[in-house]
C-alpha positions as a Markdown table, in Angstrom:
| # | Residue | x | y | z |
|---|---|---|---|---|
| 1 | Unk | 204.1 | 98.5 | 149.3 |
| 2 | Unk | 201.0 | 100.5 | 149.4 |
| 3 | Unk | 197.7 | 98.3 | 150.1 |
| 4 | Unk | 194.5 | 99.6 | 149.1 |
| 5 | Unk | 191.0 | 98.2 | 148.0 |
| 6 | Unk | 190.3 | 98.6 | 144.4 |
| 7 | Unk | 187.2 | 100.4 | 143.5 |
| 8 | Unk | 185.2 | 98.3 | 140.8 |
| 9 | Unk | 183.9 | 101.3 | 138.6 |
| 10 | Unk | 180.9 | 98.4 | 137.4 |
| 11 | Unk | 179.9 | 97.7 | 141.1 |
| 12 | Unk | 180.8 | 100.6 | 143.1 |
| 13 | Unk | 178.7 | 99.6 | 146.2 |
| 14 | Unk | 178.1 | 95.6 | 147.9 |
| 15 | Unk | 174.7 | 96.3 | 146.9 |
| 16 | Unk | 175.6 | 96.9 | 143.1 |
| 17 | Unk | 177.2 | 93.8 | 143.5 |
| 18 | Unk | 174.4 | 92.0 | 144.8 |
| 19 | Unk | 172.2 | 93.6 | 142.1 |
| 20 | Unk | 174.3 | 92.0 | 139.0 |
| 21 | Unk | 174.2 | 89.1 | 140.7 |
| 22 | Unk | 170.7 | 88.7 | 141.0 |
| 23 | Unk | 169.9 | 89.8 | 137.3 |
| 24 | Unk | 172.6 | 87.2 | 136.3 |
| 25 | Unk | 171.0 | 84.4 | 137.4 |
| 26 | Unk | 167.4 | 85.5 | 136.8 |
| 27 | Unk | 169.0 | 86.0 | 133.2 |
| 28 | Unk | 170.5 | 82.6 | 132.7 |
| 29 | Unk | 167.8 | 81.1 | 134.3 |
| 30 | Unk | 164.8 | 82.5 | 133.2 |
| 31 | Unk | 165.8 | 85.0 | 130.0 |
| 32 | Unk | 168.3 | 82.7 | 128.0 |
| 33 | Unk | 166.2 | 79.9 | 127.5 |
| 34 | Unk | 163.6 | 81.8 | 125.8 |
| 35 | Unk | 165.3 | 84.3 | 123.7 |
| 36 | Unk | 166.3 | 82.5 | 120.8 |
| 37 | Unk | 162.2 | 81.3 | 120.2 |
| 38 | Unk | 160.4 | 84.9 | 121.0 |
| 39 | Unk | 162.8 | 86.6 | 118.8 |
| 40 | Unk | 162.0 | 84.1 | 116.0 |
| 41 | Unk | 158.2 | 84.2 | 117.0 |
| 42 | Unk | 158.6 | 88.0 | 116.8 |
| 43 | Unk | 156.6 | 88.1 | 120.1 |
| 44 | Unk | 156.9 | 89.8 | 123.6 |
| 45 | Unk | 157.6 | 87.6 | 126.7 |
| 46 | Unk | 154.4 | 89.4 | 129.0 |
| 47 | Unk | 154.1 | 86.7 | 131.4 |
| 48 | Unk | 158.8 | 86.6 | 131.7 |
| 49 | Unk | 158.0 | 91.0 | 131.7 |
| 50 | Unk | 155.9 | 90.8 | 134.7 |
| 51 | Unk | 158.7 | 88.4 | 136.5 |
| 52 | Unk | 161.4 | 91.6 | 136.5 |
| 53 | Unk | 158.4 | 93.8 | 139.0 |
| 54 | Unk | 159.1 | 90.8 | 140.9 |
| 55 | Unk | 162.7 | 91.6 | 141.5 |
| 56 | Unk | 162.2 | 95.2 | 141.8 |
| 57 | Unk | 163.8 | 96.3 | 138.2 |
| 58 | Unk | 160.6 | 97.9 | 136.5 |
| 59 | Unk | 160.5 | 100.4 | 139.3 |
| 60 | Unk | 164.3 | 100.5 | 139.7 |
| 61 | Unk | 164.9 | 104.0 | 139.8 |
| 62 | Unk | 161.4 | 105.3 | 141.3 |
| 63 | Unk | 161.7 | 106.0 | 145.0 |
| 64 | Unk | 160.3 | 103.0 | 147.4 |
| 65 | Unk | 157.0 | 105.4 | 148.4 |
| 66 | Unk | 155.8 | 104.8 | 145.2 |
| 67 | Unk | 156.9 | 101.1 | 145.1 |
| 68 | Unk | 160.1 | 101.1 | 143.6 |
| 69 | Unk | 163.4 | 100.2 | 144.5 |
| 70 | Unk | 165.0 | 103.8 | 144.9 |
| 71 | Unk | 168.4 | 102.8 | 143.6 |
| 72 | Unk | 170.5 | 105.0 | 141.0 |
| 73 | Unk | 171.4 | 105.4 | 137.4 |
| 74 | Unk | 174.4 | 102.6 | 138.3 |
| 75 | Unk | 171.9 | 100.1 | 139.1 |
| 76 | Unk | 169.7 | 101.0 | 135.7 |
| 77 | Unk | 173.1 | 100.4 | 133.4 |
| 78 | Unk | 173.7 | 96.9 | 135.5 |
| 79 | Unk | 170.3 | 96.0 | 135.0 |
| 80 | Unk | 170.6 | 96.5 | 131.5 |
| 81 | Unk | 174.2 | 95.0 | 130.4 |
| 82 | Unk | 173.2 | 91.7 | 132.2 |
| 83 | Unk | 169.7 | 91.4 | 130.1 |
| 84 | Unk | 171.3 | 92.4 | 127.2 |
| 85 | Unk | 173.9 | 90.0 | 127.1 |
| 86 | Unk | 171.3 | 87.2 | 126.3 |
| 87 | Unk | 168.3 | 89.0 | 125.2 |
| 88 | Unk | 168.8 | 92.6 | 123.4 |
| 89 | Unk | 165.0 | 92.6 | 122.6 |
| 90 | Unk | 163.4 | 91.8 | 125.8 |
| 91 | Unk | 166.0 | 94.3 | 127.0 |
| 92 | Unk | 164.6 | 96.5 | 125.0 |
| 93 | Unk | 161.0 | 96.6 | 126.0 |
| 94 | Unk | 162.1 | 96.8 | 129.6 |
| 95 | Unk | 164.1 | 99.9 | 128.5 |
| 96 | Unk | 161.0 | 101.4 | 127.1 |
| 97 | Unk | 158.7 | 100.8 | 130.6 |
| 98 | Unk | 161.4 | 101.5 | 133.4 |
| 99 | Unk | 163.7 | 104.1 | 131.9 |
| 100 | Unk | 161.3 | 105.9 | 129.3 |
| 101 | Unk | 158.1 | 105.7 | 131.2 |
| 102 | Unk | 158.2 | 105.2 | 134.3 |
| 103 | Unk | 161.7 | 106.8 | 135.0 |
| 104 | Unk | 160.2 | 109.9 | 133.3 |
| 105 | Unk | 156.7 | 110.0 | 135.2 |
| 106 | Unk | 158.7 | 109.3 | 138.0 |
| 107 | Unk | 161.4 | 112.8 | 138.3 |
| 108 | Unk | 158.6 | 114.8 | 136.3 |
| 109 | Unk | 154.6 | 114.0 | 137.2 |
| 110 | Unk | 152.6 | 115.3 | 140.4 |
| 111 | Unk | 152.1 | 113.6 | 143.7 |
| 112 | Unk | 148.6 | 112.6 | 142.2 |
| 113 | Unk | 150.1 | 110.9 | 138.8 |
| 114 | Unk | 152.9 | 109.6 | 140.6 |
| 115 | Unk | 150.4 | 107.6 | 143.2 |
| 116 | Unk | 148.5 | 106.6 | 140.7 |
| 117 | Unk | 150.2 | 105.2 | 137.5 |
| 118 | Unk | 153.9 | 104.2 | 139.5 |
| 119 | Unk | 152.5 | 101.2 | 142.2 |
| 120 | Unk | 151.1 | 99.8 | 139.1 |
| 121 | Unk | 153.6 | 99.8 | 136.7 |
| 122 | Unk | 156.5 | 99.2 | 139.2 |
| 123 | Unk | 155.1 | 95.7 | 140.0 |
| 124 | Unk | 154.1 | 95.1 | 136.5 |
| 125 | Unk | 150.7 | 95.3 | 136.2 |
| 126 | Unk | 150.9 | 98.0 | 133.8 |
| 127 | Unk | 152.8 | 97.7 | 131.0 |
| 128 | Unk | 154.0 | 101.3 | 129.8 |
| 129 | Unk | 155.4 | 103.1 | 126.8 |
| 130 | Unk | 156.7 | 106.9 | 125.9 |
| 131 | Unk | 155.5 | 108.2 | 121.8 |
| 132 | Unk | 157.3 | 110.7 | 120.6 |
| 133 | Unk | 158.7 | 109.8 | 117.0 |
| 134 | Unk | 156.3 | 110.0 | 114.4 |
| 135 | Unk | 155.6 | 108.6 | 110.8 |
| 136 | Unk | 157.6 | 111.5 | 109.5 |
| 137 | Unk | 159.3 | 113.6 | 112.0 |
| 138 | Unk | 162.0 | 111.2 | 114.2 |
| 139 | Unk | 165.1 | 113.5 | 115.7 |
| 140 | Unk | 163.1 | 116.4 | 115.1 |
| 141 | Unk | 161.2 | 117.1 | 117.7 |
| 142 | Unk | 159.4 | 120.8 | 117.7 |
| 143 | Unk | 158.9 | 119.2 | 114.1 |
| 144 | Unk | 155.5 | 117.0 | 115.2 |
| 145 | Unk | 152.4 | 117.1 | 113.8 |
| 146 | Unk | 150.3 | 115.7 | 116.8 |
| 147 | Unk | 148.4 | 118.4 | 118.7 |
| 148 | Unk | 146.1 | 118.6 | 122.4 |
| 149 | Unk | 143.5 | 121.2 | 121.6 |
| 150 | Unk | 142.3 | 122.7 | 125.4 |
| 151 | Unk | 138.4 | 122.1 | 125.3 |
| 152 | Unk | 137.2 | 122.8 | 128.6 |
| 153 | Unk | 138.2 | 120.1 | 131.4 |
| 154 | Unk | 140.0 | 118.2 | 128.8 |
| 155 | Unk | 142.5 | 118.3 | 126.3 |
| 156 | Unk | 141.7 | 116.5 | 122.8 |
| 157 | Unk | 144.9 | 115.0 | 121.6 |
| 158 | Unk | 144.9 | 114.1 | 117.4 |
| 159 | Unk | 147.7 | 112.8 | 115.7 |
| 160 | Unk | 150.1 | 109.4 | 115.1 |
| 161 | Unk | 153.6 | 107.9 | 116.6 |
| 162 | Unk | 155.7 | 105.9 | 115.3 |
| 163 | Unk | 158.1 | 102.7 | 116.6 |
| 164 | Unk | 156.3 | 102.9 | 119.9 |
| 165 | Unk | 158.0 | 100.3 | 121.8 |
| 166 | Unk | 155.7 | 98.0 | 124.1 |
| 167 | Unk | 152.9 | 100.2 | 121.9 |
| 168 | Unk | 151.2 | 96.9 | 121.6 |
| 169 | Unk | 151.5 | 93.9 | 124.0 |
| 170 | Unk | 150.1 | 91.3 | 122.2 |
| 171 | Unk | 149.0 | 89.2 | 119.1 |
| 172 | Unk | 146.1 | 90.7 | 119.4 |
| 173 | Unk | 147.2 | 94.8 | 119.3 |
| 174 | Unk | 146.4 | 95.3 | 122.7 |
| 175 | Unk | 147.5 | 98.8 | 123.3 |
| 176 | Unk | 150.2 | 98.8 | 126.7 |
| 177 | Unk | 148.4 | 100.3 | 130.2 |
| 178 | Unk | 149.4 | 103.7 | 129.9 |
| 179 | Unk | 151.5 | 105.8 | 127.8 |
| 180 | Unk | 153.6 | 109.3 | 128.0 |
| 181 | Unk | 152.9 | 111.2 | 124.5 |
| 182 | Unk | 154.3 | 114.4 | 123.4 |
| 183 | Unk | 152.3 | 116.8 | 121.5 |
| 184 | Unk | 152.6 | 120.3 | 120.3 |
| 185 | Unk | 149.7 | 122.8 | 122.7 |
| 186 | Unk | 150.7 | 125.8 | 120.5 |
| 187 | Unk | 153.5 | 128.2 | 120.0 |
| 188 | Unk | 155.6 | 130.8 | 122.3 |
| 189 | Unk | 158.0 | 133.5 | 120.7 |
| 190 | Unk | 157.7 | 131.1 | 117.4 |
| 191 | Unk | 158.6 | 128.2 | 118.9 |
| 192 | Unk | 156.5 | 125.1 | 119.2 |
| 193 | Unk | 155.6 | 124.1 | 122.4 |
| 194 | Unk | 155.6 | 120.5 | 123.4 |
| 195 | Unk | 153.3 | 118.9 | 126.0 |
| 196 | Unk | 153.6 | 115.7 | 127.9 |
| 197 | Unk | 150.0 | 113.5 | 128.3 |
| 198 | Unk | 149.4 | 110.4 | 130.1 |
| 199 | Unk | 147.1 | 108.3 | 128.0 |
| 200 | Unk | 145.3 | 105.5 | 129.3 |
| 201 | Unk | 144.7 | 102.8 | 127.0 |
| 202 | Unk | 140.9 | 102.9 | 128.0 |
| 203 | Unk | 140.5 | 106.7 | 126.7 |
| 204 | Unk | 138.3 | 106.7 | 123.5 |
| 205 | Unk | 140.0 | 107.5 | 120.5 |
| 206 | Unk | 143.3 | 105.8 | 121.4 |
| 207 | Unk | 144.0 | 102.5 | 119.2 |
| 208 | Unk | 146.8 | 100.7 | 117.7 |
| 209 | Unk | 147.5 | 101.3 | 114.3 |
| 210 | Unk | 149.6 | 98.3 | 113.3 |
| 211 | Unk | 152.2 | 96.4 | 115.1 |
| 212 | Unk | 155.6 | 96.9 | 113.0 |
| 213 | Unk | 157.0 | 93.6 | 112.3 |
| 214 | Unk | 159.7 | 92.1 | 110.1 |
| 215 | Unk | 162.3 | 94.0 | 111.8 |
| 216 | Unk | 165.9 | 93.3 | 111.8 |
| 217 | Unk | 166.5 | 92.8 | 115.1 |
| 218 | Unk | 164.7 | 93.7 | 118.8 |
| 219 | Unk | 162.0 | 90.9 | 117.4 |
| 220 | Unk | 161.6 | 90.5 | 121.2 |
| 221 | Unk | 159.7 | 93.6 | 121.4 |
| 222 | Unk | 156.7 | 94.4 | 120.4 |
| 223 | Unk | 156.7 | 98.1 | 117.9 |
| 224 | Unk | 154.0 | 99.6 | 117.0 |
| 225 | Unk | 152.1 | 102.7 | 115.5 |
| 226 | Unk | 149.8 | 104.6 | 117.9 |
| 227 | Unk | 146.9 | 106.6 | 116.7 |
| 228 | Unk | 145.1 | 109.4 | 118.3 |
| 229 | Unk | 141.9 | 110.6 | 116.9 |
| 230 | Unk | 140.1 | 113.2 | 118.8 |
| 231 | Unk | 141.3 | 111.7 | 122.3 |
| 232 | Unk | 139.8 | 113.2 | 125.0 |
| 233 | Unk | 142.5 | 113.0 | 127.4 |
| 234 | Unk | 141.4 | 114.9 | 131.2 |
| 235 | Unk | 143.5 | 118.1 | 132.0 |
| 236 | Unk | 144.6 | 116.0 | 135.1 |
| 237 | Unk | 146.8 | 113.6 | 132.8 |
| 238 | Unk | 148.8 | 116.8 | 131.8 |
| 239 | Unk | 152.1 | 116.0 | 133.0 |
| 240 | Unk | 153.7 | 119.5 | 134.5 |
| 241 | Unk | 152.6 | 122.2 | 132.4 |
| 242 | Unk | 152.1 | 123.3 | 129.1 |
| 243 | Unk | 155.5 | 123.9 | 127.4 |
| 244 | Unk | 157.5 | 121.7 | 130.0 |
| 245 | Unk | 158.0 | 118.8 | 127.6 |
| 246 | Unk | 161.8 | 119.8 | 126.5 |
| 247 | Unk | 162.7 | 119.8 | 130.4 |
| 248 | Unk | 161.3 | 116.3 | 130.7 |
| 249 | Unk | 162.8 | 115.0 | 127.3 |
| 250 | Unk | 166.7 | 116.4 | 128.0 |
| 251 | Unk | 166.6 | 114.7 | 131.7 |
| 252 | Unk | 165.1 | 111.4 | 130.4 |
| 253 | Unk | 167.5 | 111.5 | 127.3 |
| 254 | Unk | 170.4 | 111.1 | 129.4 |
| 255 | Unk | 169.0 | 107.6 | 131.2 |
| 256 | Unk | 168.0 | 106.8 | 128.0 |
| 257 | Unk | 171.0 | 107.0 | 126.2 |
| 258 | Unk | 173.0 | 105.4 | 129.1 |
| 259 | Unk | 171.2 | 102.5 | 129.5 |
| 260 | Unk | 171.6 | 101.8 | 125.7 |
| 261 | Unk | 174.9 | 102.4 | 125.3 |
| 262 | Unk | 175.0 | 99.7 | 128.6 |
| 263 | Unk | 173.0 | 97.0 | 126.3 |
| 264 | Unk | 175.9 | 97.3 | 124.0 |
| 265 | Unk | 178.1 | 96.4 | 126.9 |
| 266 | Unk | 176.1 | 93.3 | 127.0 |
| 267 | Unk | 176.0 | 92.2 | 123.8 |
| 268 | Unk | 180.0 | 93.0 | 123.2 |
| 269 | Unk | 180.6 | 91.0 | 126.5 |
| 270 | Unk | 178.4 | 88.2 | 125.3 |
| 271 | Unk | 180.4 | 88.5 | 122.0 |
| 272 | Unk | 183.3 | 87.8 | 123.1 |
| 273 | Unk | 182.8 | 85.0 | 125.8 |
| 274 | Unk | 181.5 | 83.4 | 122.6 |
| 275 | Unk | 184.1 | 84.1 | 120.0 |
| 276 | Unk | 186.9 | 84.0 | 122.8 |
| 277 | Unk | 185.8 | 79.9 | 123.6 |
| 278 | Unk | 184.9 | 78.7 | 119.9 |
| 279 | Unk | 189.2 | 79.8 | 119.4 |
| 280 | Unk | 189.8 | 77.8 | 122.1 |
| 281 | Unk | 188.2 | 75.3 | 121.1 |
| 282 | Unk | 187.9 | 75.0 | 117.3 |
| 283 | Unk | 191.0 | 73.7 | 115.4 |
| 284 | Unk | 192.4 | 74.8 | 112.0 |
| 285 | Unk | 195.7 | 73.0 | 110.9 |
| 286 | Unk | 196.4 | 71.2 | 113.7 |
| 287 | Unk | 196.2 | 74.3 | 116.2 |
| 288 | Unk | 193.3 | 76.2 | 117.7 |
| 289 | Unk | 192.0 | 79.1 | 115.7 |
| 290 | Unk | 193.3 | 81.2 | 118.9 |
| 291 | Unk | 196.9 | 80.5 | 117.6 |
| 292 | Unk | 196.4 | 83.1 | 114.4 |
| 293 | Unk | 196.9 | 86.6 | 114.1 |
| 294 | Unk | 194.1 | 87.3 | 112.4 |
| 295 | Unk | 191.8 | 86.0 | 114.9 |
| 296 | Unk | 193.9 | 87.2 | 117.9 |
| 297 | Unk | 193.1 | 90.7 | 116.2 |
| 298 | Unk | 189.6 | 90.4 | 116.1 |
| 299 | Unk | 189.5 | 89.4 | 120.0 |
| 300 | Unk | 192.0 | 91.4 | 121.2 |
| 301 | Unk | 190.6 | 94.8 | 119.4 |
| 302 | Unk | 187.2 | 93.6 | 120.7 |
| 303 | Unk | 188.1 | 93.0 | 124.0 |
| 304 | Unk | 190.2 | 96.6 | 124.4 |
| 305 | Unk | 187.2 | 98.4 | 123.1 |
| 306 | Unk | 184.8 | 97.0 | 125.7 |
| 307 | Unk | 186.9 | 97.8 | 128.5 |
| 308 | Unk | 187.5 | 101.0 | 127.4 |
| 309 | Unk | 183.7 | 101.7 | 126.6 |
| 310 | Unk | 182.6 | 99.7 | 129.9 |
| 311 | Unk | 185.2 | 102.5 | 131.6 |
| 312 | Unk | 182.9 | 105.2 | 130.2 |
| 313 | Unk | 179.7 | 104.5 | 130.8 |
| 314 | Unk | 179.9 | 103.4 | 134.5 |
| 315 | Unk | 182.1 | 106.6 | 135.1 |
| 316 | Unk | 179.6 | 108.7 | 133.3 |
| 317 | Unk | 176.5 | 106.3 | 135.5 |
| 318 | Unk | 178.7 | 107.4 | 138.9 |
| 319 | Unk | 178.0 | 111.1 | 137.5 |
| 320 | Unk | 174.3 | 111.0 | 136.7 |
| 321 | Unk | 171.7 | 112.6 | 139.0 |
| 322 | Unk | 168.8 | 111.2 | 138.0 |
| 323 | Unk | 166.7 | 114.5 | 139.2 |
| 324 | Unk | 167.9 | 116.9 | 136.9 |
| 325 | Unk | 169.6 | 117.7 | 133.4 |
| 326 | Unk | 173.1 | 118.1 | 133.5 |
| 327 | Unk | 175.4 | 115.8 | 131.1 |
| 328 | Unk | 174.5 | 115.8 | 128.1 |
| 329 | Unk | 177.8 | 115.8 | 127.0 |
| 330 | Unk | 178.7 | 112.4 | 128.1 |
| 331 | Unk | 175.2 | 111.1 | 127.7 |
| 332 | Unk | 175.7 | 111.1 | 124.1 |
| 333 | Unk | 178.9 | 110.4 | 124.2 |
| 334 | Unk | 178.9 | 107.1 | 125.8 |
| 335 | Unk | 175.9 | 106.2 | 123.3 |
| 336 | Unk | 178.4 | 107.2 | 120.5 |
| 337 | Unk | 180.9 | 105.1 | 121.5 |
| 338 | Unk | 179.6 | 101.6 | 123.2 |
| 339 | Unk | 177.0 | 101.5 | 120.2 |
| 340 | Unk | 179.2 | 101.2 | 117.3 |
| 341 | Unk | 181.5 | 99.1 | 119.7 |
| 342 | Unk | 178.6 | 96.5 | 120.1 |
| 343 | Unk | 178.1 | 96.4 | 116.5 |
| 344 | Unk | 181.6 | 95.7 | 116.1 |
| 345 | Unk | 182.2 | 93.4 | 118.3 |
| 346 | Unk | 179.1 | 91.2 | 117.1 |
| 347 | Unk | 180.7 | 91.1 | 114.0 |
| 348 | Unk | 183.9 | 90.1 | 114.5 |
| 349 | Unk | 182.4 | 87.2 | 116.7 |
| 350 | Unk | 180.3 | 86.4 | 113.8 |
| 351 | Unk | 183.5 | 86.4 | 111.2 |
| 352 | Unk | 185.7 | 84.3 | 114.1 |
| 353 | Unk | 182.8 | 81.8 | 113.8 |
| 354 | Unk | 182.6 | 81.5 | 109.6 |
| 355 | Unk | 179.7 | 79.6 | 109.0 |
| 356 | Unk | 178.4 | 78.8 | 112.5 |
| 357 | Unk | 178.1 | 82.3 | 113.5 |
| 358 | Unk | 175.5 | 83.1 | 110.8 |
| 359 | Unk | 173.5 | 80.6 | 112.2 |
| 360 | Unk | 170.7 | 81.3 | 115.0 |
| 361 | Unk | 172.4 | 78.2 | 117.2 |
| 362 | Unk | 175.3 | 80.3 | 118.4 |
| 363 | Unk | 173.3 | 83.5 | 119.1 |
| 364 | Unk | 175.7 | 86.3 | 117.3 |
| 365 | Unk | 173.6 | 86.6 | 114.7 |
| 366 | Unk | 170.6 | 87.9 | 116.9 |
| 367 | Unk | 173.3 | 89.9 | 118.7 |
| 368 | Unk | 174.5 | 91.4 | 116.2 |
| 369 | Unk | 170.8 | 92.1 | 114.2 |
| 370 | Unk | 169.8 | 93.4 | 117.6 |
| 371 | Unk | 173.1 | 95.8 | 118.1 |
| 372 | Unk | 172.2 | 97.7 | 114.6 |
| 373 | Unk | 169.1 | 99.3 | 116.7 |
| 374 | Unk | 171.0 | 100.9 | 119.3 |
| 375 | Unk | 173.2 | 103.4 | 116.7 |
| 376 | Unk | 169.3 | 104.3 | 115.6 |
| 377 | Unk | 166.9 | 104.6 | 118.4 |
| 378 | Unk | 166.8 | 107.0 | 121.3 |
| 379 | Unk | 168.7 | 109.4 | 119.1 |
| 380 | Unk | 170.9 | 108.6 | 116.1 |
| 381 | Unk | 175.2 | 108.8 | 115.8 |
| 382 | Unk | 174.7 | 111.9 | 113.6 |
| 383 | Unk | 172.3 | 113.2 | 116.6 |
| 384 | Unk | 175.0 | 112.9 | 119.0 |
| 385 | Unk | 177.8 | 114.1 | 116.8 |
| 386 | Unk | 176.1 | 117.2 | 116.6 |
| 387 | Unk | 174.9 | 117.6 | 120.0 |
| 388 | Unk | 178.4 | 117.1 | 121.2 |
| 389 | Unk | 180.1 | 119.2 | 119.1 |
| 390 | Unk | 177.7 | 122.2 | 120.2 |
| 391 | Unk | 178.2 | 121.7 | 123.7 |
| 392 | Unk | 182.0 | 121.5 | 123.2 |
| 393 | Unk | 181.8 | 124.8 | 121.2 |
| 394 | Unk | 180.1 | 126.1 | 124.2 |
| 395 | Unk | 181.5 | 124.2 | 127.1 |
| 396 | Unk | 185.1 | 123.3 | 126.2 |
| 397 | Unk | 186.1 | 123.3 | 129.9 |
| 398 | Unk | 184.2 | 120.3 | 129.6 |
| 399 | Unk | 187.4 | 118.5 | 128.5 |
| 400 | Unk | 189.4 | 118.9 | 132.1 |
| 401 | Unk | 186.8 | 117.4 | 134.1 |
């Protein structure tokens, strides 16, 4: 018999290893407890968000000489399954810092930008955000309305976003530290061209609109509206040059996208330890609810899904380099797949549960309000249908890898 060492895909490296572990107990210890209250609240845990620089996660991908923890896109998706499995919202507004901010300011700002903004927001001290939707323009980008107008040593930046998470931080609309925004510096060969700004929340003429509540799920963090009227915003916050914005979106849209579709790992794996011990436990004519095809259907079909989706996004996770653009393809895939999974998943716990898993007590609920978010932000299904069907048509060696 051959002996070998399996590779776990999920924790390729002892230090992987160590990583979920730590973010499993900081999560049962310090995340569970509250999740169930700030979601109801509809309020962001600052003082709990400030605990994760602490451990190194809000700078988890940035490179040590800036004060992060230099690790790799593997590390980012195990970092975010463990949150996620007990608090999708709180997840959520450390997706927006660490992956959307500071991951992007990170591979695409300037020695000077990068000292400035990163030992800051890596240890928490800064609270960041990234605006690009807007009130009327969401997967259509070149579509924006906000402009930077050059006017001598500064750029003056006019315009509104939209479902800014971390926007606001507060009760009080507190606009975050620092915030990337994209906005339109003029046209080339007929073609908008998009600009990336670092606005600090001191520069005149940035406020908070309103903070955007009553959601259906992700109540544990905060969305708002940002507004923009005549900023003056120094040419020094320009992040690369004029035009670069596209680069910097495609290489942070893959991150992005993974780390998502590994919140949905959370919440299906949550799911199911749920669903999987209420069958154990729970009795319906004399026999545990486990005992019945119907509900052996809705566990088994949920548990096959997650492996198979788990399977895919840390395969895809081992693939990333974090540096440039280059798999698109399985960027949106994975997001495809694990966030409709999630859904499901939530939902079938929910049904296994009747009654007691539309309640708040056993937490599906607020999974599975939470999961709807993820086939939505950071790029919609019919986004990623199309995006993968185009690359296909171009790339179809893209299937043998």
């Amino acid at each position: 018999m051959n002996h070998y060492k399996q590779l776990d895909i999920s924790n390729p490296t002892e230090e992987h290893g160590m990583l979920r572990e730590t973010v499993r107990a900081f999560t049962q210890a310090e995340v569970e407890p509250q999740a169930h209250e700030y979601d109801r609240q509809e309020k962001f845990n600052l003082p709990l968000f400030r605990k994760l620089g602490e451990l190194g996660l809000l700078g988890i991908t940035v490179p040590e000489a800036y004060s992060g923890s230099g690790l790799d896109a593997t590390a980012a998706v195990i970092a975010h399954e463990e949150l996620a499995a007990s608090d999708p919202g709180f997840c959520l507004a450390y997706l927006a810092h660490a992956m959307l901010m500071v991951n992007n300011l990170a591979v695409n700002g300037n020695e000077e930008q990068k000292k400035k903004f990163l030992p800051k927001l890596c240890t928490g001290e800064f609270v960041g955000a990234m605006a690009m939707s807007e009130p009327a323009i969401g997967t259509d980008v070149l579509g924006m309305a906000t402009t930077a107008t050059k006017n001598g040593s500064d750029y003056i930046l006019n315009g509104r976003k939209m479902w800014i998470t971390n926007g606001t931080i507060d009760e009080n609309n507190t606009p975050c530290d620092v915030v990337l925004v994209y906005a339109k510096t003029g046209e080339k060969n007929g073609r908008a061209m998009i600009s990336t700004f670092l606005v600090e929340k001191s520069f005149k003429g940035f406020s908070v609109g309103q903070k955007i509540k009553d959601k259906l799920g992700m109540r544990g963090s905060n969305t708002a509206e940002l507004v923009f009227q005549d900023c003056v915003v120094p040419t020094t916050h320009l992040v690369g040059h004029e035009g670069d914005s596209m680069m910097h979106m495609m290489r942070n849209l893959e991150i992005e996208r993974l780390t998502l579709a590994a919140m949905s790992l959370g919440i299906a794996r949550r799911s199911i330890e749920i669903m999987n011990k209420y069958a154990l436990d729970r009795e319906a004519f004399g026999k545990p609810l486990n005992f019945f095809g119907q509900i052996q259907k809705h566990i088994g079909d949920s548990y096959a899904e997650y492996k198979a989706a788990r399977a895919y996004v840390y395969d895809t996770a081992l693939k990333l380099d974090l540096n440039k653009e280059g798999n698109r393809l399985d960027s949106d895939g994975v997001k495809l797949v694990a966030t409709t999974m999630g859904k499901n998943v939530a939902d079938r716990a929910i049904q296994v549960l009747g009654g007691y898993g539309y309640v708040g007590e056993y937490i599906v609920e607020r999974l599975w309000r939470d999961a709807k978010l993820l086939e939505i932000g950071g790029g919609t299904l019919e986004a990623h249908q199309k995006n993968i069907t185009r690359d296909l048509s171009k790339f179809p060696e893209y299937l043998n890898r």
